[in-house]
Structure formats: structure tokens, C-alpha cells
C-alpha positions as CSV (number, residue, x, y, z in Angstrom):
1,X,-87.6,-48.8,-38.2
2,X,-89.3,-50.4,-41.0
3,X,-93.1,-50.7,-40.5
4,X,-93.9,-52.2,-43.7
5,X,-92.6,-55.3,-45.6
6,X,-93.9,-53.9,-48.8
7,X,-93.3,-51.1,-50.7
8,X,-97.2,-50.2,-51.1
9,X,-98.8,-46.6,-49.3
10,X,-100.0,-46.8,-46.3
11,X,-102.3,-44.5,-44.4
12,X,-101.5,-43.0,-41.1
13,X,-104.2,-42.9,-38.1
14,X,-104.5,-40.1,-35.7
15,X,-107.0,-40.8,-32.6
16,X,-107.7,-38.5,-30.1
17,X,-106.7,-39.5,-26.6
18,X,-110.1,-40.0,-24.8
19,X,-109.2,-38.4,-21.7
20,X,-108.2,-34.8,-23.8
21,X,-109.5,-34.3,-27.2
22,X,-107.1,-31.5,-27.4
23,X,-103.9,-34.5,-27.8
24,X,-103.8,-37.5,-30.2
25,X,-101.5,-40.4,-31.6
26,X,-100.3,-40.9,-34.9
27,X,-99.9,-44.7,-35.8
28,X,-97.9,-45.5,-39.0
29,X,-97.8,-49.3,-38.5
30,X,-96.5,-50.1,-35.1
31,X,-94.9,-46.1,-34.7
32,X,-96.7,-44.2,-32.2
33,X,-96.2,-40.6,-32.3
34,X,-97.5,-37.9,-30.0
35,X,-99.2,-35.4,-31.6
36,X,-101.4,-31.9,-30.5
37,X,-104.9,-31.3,-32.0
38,X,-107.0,-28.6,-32.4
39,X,-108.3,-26.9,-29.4
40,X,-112.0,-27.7,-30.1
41,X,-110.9,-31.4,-30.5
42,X,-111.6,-33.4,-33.5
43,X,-115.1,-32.1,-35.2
44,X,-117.0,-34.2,-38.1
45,X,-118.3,-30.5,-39.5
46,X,-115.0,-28.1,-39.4
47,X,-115.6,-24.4,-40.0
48,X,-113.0,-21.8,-40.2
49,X,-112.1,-20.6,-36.9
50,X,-113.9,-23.2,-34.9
51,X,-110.4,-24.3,-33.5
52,X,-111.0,-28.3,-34.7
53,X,-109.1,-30.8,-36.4
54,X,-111.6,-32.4,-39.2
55,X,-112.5,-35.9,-38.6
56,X,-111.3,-36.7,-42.3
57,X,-109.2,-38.6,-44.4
58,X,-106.0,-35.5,-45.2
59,X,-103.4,-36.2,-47.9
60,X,-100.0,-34.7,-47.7
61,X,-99.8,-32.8,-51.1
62,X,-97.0,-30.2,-50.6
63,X,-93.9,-29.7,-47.6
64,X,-92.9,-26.0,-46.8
65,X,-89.9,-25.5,-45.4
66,X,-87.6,-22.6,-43.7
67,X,-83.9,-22.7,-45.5
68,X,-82.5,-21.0,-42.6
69,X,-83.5,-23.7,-39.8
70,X,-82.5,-27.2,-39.7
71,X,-85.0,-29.7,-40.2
72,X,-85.7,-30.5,-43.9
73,X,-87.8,-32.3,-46.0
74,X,-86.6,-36.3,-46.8
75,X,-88.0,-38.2,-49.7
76,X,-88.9,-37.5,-53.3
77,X,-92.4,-38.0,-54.0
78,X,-93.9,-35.1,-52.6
79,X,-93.0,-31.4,-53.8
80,X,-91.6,-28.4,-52.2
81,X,-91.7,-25.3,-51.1
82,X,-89.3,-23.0,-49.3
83,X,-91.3,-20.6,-47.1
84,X,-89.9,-17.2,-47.4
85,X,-90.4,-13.9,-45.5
86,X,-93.6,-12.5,-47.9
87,X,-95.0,-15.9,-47.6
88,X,-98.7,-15.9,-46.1
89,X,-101.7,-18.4,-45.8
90,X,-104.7,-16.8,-46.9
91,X,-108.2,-17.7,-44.2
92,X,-110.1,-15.1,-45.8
93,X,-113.4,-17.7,-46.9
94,X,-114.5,-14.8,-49.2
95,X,-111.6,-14.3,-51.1
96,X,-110.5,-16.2,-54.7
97,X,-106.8,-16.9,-52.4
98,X,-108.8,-18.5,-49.6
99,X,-106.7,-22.0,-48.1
100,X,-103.9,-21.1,-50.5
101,X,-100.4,-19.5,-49.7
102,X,-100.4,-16.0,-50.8
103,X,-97.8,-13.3,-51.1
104,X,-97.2,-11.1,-48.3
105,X,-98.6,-7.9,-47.6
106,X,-102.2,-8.6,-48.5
107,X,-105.2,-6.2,-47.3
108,X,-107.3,-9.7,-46.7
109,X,-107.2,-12.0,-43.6
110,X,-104.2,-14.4,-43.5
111,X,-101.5,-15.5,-41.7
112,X,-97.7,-15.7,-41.7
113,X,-95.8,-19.0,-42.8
114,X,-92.7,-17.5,-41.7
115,X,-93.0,-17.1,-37.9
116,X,-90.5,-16.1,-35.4
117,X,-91.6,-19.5,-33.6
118,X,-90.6,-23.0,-35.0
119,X,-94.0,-24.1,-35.4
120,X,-93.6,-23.8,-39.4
121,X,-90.1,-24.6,-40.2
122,X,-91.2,-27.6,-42.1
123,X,-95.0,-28.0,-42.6
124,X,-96.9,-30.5,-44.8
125,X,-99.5,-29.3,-46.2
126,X,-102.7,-30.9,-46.6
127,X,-105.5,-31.4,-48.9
128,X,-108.3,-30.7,-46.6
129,X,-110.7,-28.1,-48.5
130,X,-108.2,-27.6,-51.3
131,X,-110.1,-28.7,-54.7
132,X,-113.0,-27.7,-54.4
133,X,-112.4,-25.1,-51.9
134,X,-115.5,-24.2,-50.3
135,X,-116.1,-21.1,-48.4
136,X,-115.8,-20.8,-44.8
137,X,-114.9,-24.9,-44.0
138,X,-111.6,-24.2,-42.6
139,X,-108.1,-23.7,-43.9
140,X,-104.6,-24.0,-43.4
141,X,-105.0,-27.5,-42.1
142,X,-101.1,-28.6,-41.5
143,X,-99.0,-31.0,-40.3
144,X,-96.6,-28.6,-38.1
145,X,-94.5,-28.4,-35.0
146,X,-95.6,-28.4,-31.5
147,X,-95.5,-25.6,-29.0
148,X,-93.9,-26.9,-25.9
149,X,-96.4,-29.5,-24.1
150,X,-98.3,-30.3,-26.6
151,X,-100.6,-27.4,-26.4
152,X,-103.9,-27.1,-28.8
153,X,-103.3,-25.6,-32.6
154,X,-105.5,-24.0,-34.2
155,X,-107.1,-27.2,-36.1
156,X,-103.8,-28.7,-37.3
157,X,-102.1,-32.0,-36.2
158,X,-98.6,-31.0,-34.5
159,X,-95.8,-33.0,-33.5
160,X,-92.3,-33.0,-31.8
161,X,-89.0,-32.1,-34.0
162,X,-88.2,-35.6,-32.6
163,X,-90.9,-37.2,-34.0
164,X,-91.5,-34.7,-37.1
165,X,-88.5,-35.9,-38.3
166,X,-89.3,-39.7,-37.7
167,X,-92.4,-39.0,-39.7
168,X,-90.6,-37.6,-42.6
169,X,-88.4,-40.5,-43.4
170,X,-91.7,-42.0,-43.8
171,X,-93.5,-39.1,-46.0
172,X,-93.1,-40.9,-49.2
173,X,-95.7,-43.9,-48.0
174,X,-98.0,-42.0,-46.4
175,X,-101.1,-41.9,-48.9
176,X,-103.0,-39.9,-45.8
177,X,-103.5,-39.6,-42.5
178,X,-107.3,-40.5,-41.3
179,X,-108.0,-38.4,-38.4
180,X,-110.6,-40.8,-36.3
């Protein structure tokens, strides 16, 4: 479906359904897409562990991707990364590795890229609190997959594998996605 009649970026929108903050849209042009928020809705302030989606404008910088499952990355602009077993996200706001991908086993709080679930077999990773990274307002901010029903992440936008892969013949486009 072509949404544009140039070649220029575009930004994405994500709005929060007024009857549950917890669920949202994503409009790329005239695409709708369903998408899960954060369980605390979508907050102005984020702070690690608060369980919100920042109301902010995220880039896509980097995709992460499982080898070993089927849905990969499309497009060329944005780089790469396959997410192996000792892969890990640190959310440790004290720690020089905080909102970066670490190497697993590490003494400091993190968690897992590669997950038993499907939630991360592709991920895009965002920019939000990456440069300057400042302590304690909230990491691992990701565009992932969703649990069944939509159900709250943990701050992150989430969407189907339908619609996941719908957005990533898109990725290359997307100069963000403004979370309203």
C-alpha cells in the first residue's frame, strides 16, 4: 500500500485510545495499526519502572532480530543486530551500561533480549534516553511484539506479527514515531 507519493520521511503517530490508555494506534499516512502501550498509559515525565510509554517524539535507530524465528528486518537504511542467547538490556539507571544491550551474565539489573516468548524476535530500537542517557528516565523503550490481546508492556509500543511486518516494509521512511 503506498501511503506516500514522495520519497521524503515521514513520521508515524501513536494516540492512545481514549477509552484505555493501555491500547493505541499507529498511523503511517492512511495505515492504521493496532498497537499495546505501556500499562501506566502514555506519561509526559517517564521514569524507569513507572510502566509508561513517553509522550515523545522516538526514532528508530537500530532493529534486533532472532535468526532462528521468522520475521526479519526489510529495508536498508537502518542497521542490525542479531539478538543472541548472552544478549541483555541493561535498566540498571546507576550503571555506565544503563539503556544499552549488554552481554549476558551481568551482576547488575537487566533483562533478556532473547526470550522464550516472541515478544523480541524483531525489535526496533529506539532513541528515547539514549544520547545523553540520563539516569533513572526509563530504558529499553522498543517497538516489539504483542502478547495475545493486546495486553500492557512495560512502556514500549507493541504490535501484531501481522502488522509488525506491515510496518517494516515501511521502516526505511519512518523518521519517528510521535507518541501523542
Amino acid at each position: 500500500m503506498a501511503f506516500s507519493k514522495t520519497n521524503r520521511p515521514v513520521t508515524a503517530y501513536v494516540r492512545a485510545c481514549p477509552s484505555d490508555q493501555r491500547r493505541g494506534i499507529l498511523s503511517i499516512g492512511p495505515l492504521r495499526l493496532a498497537c499495546a502501550l505501556g500499562r501506566s498509559g502514555v506519561k509526559h515525565h517517564k521514569r524507569e519502572g513507572d510502566g509508561a510509554t513517553p509522550r515523545a517524539r522516538l526514532a528508530p535507530i537500530r532493529i534486533l532480530f532472532r535468526a532462528d524465528r521468522d520475521l526479519r528486518p526489510i529495508g536498508r537504511r537502518l542497521p542490525r543486530h542479531v539478538i543472541r542467547p548472552d544478549d541483555g538490556w541493561s535498566d540498571a539507571s546507576h550503571s555506565f551500561a544503563y539503556n544499552r544491550r549488554v552481554k549476558l551474565p551481568i551482576q547488575e539489573s537487566h533483562e533478556r533480549l532473547w526470550r522464550d516468548d516472541p515478544l523480541y524476535d524483531l525489535v526496533i530500537e529506539t532513541d528515547w534516553n539514549h544520547c545523553p542517557r540520563r539516569p533513572s528516565r526509563g530504558s529499553a523503550i522498543f517497538i516489539h511484539l504483542a502478547r495475545d490481546g493486546y495486553k500492557p508492556t512495560e512502556g514500549c509500543i507493541a504490535l501484531s506479527r501481522k502488522d509488525m511486518r506491515l510496518l517494516l516494509a515501511r521502516i526505511d521512511r519512518i523518521r519517528c514515531f510521535k507518541v501523542c
